[in-house]
C-alpha positions as CSV (number, residue, x, y, z in Angstrom):
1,X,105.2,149.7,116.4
2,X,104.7,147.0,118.6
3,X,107.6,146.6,121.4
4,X,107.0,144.3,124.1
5,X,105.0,140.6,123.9
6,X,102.3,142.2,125.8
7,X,101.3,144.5,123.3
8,X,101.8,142.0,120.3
9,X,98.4,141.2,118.5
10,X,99.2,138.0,117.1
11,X,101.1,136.4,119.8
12,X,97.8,137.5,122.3
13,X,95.3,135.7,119.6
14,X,97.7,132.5,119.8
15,X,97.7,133.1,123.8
16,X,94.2,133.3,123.8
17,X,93.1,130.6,121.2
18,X,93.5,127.4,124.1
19,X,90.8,128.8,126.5
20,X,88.8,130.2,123.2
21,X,88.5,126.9,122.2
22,X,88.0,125.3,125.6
23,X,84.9,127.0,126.1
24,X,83.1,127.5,122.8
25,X,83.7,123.3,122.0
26,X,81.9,124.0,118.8
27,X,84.5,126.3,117.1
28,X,87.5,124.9,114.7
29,X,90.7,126.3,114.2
30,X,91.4,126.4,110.3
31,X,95.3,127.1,109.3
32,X,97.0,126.7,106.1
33,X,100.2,126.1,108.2
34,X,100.9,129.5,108.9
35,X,100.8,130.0,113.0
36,X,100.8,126.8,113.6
37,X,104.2,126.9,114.9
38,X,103.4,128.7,117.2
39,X,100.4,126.8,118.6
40,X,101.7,123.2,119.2
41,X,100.7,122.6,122.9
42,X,96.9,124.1,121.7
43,X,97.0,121.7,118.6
44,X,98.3,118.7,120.7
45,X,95.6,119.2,123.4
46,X,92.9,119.7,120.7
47,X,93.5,117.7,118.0
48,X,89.6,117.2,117.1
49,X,89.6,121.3,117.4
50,X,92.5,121.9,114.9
51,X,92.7,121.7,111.1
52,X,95.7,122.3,108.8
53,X,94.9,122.0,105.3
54,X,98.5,122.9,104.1
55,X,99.4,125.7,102.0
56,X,95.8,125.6,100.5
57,X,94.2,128.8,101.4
58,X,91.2,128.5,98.8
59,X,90.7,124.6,100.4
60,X,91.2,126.4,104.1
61,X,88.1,128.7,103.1
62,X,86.2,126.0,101.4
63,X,86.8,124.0,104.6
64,X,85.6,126.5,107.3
65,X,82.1,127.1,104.7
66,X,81.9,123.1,105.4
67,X,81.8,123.7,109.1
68,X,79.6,126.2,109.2
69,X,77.0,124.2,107.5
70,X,77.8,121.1,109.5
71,X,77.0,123.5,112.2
72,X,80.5,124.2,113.5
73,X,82.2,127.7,114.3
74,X,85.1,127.7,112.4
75,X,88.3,130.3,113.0
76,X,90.4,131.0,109.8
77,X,93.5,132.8,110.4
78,X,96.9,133.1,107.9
79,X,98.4,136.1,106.9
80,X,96.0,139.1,105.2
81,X,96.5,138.6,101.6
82,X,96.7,134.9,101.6
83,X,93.3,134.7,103.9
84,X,91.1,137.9,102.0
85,X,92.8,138.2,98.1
86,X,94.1,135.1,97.4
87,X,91.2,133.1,98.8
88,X,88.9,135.8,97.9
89,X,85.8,133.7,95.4
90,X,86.0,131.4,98.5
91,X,85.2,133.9,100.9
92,X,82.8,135.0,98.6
93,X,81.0,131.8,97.9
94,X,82.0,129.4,100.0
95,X,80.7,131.5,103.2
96,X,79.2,135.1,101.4
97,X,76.5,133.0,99.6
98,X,75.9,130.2,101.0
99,X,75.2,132.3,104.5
100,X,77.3,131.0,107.0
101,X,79.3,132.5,109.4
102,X,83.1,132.2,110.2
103,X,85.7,134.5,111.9
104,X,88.7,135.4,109.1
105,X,91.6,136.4,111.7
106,X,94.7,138.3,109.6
107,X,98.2,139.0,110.8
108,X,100.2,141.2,108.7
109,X,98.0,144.3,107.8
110,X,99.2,146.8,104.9
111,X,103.2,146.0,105.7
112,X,104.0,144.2,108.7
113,X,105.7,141.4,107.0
114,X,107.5,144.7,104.2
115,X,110.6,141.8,104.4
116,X,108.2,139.3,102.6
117,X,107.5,141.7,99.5
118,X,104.4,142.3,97.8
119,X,103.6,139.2,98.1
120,X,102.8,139.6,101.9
121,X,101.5,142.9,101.9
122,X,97.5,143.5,102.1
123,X,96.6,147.0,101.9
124,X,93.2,146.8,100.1
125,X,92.0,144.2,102.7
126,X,89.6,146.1,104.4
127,X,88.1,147.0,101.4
128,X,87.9,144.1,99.7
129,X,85.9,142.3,102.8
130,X,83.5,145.6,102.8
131,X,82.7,145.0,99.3
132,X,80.6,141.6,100.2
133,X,77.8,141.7,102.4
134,X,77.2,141.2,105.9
135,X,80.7,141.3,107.2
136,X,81.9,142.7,110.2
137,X,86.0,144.0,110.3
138,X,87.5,144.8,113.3
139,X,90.7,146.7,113.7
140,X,92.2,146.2,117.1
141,X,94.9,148.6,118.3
142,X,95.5,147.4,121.4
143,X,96.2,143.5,122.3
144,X,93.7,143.7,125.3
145,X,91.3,144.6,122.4
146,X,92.3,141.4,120.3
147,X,91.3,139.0,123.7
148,X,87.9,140.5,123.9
149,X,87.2,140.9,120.3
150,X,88.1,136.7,120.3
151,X,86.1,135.3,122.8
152,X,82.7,137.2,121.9
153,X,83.2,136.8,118.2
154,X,84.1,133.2,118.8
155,X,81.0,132.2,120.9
156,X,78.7,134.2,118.0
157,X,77.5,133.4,114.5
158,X,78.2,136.2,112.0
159,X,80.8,137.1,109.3
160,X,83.4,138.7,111.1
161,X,87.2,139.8,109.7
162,X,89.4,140.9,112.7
163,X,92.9,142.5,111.2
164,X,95.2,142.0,113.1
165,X,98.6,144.3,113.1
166,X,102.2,144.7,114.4
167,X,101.1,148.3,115.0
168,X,99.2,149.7,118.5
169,X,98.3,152.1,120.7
170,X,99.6,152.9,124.2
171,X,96.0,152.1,126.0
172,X,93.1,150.0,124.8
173,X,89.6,151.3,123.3
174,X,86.4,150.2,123.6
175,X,85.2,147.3,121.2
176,X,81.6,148.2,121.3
177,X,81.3,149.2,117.6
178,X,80.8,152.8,117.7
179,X,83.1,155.7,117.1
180,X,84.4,157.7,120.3
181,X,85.6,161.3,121.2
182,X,88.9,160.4,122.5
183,X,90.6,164.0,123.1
184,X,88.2,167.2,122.8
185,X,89.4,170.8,122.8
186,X,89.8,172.7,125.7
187,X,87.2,174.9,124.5
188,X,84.5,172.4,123.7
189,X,84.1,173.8,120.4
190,X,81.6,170.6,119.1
191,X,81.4,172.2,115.4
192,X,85.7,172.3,115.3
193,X,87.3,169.9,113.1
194,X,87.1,166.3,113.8
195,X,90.0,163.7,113.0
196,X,88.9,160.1,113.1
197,X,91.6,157.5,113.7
198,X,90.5,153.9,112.9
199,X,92.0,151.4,115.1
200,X,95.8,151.4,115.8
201,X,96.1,154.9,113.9
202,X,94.9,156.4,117.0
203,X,98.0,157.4,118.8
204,X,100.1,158.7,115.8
205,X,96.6,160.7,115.6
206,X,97.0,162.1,118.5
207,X,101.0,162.4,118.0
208,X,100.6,164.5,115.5
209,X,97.5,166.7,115.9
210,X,98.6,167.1,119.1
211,X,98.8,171.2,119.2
212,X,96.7,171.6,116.3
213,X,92.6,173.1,116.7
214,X,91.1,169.5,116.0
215,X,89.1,167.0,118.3
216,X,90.3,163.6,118.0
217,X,87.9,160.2,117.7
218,X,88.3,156.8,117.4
219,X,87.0,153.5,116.1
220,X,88.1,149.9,116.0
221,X,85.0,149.1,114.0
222,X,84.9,150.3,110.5
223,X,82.4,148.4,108.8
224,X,79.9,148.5,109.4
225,X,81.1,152.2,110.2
226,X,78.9,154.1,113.8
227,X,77.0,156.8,111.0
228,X,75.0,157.7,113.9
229,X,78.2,158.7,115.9
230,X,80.2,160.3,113.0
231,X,77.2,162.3,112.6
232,X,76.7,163.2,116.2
233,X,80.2,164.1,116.3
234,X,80.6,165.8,112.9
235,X,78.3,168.7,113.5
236,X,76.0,170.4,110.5
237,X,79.1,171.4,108.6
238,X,81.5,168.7,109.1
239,X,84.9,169.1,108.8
240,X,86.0,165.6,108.8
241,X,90.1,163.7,108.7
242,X,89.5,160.0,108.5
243,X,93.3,158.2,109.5
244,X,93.1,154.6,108.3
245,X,96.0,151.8,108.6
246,X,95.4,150.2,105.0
247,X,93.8,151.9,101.3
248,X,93.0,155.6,101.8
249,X,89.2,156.2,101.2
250,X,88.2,152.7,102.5
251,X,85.6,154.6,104.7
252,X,84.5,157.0,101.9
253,X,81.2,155.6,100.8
254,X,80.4,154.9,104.5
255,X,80.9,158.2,105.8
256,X,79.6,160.1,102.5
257,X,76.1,158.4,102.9
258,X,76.6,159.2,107.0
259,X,76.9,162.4,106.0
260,X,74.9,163.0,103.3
261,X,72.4,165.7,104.3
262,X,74.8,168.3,105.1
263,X,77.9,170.0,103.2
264,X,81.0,168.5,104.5
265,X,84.5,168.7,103.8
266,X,86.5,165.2,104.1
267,X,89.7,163.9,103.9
268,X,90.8,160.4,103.4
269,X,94.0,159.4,105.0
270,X,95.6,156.2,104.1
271,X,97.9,153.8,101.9
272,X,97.7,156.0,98.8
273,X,95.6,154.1,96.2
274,X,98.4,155.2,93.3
275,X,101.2,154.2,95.4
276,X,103.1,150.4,95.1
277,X,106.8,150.7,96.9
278,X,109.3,148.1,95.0
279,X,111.3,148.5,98.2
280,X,111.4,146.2,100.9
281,X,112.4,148.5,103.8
282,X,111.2,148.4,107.5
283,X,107.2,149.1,108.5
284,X,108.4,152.3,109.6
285,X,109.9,153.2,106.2
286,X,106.4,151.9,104.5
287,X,104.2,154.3,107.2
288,X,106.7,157.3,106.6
289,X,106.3,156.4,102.8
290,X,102.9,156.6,102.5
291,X,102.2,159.6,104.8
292,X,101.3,157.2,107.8
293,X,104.0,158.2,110.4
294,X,102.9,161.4,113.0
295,X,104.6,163.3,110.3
296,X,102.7,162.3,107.2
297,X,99.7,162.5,108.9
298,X,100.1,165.8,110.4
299,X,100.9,167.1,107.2
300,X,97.7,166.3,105.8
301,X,95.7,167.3,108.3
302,X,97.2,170.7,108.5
303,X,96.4,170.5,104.9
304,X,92.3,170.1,105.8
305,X,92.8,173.0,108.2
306,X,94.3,175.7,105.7
């Protein structure tokens, strides 16, 4: 989990939303009064750039799809489940169908905020956002990652969801959108088993697979997911781990039509689908719950291995 300010997601998208905004003068910040205390001095300099709506998340969504047709680049952020399931026909309509584009920014993830409850925890995000088309999700690790994922998004025109997390990884990735061999066996074996971590999964990946025959990838881009370099990494008889930070088997569809010409053997790693904790615990107690610590996850990739 995130330690120092340095590394912390959020407060690097708030760090980085004054100069954002100062050089793409067409973009709009769109808050339902979550952040915003955290923002004054960019909301006092840029009052004409800056627009609470309240705690009105469907009117925050309907707002940024008025923007974007007025020609505007508007930036939505509140936490995950307020922003994608509770405003979720919005997104839908008020930006899926009527074309436009807007960047959805998230804090929270699956359990950041596990203090707040249910209420605040979003783990079928990812999938919810894949569902509609033409969206982009992101899924920094790293806060270095969040800066440069902000100011290109920001200056472009698309549907983009960036998640944001309390969890990261020890070095930044590159944001380019395809997948990555990050650690290789020391006998190049390219048909061995392949572990993909998805965004700030990757260093528990490598945590716990650490002694065991895999190669380990990575990707801060799952939707639209790199098939050409899953397949490129998979080999002809793939043997595929796939570590995800929110609902296990998110990536299925993607990588079963990536892979889709050759017999394959895959496992889904993830917030189980069957589980709900009534507990409010720590994040760490939520990860170790659901088979996310190095523990968890080691588990069930010695279980692909066997």
């Amino acid at each position: 989990m995130s330690t120092t300010r340095g590394q912390d997601q959020r407060a690097r998208f708030y760090a980085e939303l004054d100069p954002v905004l100062a050089a793409n003068p067409d973009a709009v910040l769109v808050l339902a009064v979550i952040g915003s205390g955290y923002m004054t001095d960019t909301i006092a300099r840029r009052p004409d750039q800056v627009v609470d709506v309240g705690i009105r998340e469907q009117a925050m969504i309907g707002v940024a799809g008025g923007l974007a047709l007025a020609g505007r680049r508007p930036i939505v952020h509140t936490f995950a489940p307020f922003l994608v399931e509770r405003a979720y026909e919005q997104v839908k309509l008020d930006l899926g169908h009527q074309d436009v584009g807007a960047l959805l920014v998230s804090a929270g993830a699956s359990y950041d905020v596990s203090s707040g409850g249910r209420t605040h925890q979003a783990p079928a995000d990812v999938a919810l956002i894949s569902a509609l088309p033409g969206w982009t999700v992101h899924v920094p690790g790293h806060a270095d990652e969040v800066a440069e994922i902000l100011h290109r998004e920001a200056a472009g025109a698309g549907r983009v969801y960036v998640r944001l997390s309390g969890q990261h990884n020890l070095r930044p990735q590159p944001v380019d959108g395809q997948v990555h061999l990050v650690r290789d066996l020391t006998v190049g074996d390219p048909s061995a088993p392949l572990v993909l971590a998805v965004g700030p999964m990757l260093d528990v990946v490598l945590e716990a697979t650490r002694d065991l025959p895999v190669r380990v990838a990575h990707t801060g881009t799952p939707h639209p997911l790199d098939a050409t370099g899953v397949r490129a990494l998979a080999g002809p008889t793939p043997v595929l781990g796939v570590v995800e930070p929110y609902l296990a088997g998110t990536s299925a569809a993607a990588v079963a039509t990536a892979l889709a010409d050759r017999p394959s053997r895959v496992l889904h790693v993830g917030v189980p689908r069957d589980a709900e904790l009534r507990r409010y615990g720590t994040p760490r107690d939520h990860a170790a719950a659901h088979g996310l610590d190095a523990a968890g996850v080691r588990r069930q990739v010695k279980s692909l291995l066997a």
